[in-house]
C-alpha positions in Angstrom: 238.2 25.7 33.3 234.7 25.0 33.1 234.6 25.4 29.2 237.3 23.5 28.6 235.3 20.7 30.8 232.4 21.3 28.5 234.9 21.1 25.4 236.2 17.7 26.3 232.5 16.1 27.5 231.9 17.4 24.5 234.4 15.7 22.7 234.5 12.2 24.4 230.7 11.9 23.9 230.8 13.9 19.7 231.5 9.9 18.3 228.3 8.5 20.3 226.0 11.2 19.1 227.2 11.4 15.4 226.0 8.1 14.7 222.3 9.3 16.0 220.2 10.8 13.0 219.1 13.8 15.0 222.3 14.9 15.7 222.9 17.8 13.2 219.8 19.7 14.8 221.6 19.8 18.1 225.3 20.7 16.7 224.7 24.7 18.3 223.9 23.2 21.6 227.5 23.4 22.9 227.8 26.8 21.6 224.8 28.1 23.4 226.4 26.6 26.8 229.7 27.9 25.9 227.7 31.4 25.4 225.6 31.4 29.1 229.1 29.5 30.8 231.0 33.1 29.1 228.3 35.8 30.2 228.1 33.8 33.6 232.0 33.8 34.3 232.2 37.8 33.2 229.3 38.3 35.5 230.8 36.3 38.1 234.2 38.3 37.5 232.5 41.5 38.1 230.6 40.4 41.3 233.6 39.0 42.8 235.9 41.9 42.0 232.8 44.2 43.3 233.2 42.2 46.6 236.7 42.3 47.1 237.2 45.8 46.8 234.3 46.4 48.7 232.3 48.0 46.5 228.8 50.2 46.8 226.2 47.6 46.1 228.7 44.4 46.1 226.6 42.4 48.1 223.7 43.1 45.8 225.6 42.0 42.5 226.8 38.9 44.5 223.4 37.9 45.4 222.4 39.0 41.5 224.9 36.7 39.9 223.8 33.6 42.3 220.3 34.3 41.6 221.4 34.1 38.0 223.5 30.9 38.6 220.6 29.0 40.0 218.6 30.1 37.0 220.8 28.6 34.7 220.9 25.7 36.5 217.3 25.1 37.6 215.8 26.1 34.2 218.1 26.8 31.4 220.3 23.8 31.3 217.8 21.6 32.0 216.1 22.8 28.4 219.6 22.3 27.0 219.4 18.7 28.5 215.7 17.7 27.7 216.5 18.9 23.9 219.2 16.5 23.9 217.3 13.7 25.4 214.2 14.1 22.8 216.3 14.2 19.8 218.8 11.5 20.8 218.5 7.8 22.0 218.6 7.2 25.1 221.3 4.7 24.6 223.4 7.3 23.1 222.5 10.4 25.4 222.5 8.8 28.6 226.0 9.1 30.0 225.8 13.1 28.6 222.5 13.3 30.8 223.4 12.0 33.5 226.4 14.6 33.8 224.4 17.4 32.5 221.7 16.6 35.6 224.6 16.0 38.0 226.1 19.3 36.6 222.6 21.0 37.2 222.0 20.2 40.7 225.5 21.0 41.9 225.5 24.2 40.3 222.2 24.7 42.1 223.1 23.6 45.8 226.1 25.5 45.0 224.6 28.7 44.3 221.6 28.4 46.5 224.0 28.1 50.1 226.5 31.0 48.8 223.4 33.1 48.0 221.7 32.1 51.8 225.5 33.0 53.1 225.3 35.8 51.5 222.0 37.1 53.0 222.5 35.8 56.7 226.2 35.7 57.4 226.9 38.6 60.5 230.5 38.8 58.9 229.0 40.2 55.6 227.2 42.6 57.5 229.8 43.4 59.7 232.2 44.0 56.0 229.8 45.6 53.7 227.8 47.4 56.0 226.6 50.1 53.8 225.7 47.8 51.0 224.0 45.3 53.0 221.4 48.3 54.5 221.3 49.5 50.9 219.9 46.1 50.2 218.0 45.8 53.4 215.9 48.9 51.8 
């Protein structure tokens, strides 16, 4: 779902930034998104199946992948974004931008309260006991 939303941004905004003469330095930018939005959804796969079944160290991958989520987010695709931004007009990157930062800090706020859920929530205790001491250690 989520590269098929970064396919069609993609897309709607391809005619804007063709017309911009920096344009064919930035054509692999949507690939290397597509690339950390793939590794990030197998990761997440993984963590999530580790949780549900319960397994050693499930709590720990969780907390991994969020800590990796915010990453993206706080650092990565903001590079992604400010490349964009110094190549392109402002006139033609804007609307792009503004998603990409929108994108960014959702992702963030997103990761950063499942991660602090993660970490205090008596109910994740109470379920993965013997992963949560092994990450108490």
């Amino acid at each position: 779902m989520v590269l098929l939303s970064n396919y069609m941004t993609y897309q709607q905004y391809r005619p804007q930034f063709e017309s911009e003469p920096g344009w064919s330095n930035l054509q692999g930018l949507p690939g290397v998104d597509a690339l950390i939005t793939v590794a990030l959804t197998i990761y997440a796969v993984g963590a999530g199946l580790a949780l549900w079944l319960r397994r050693e160290n499930a709590v720990r991958t969780g907390q991994d992948f969020l800590i990796a989520t915010i990453f993206v987010n706080v650092v990565v695709n903001p590079m992604l974004i400010l490349i964009t931004f110094a190549r392109l007009s402002p006139d033609a990157s804007f609307a792009a931008t503004m998603l990409g930062w929108l994108r960014c800090l959702i992702g963030a706020a997103v990761g950063a309260a499942w991660l602090a859920y993660l970490k205090r929530s008596r109910r994740v205790r109470e379920t993965y006991a013997s992963s949560v001491a092994t990450v108490a250690q």
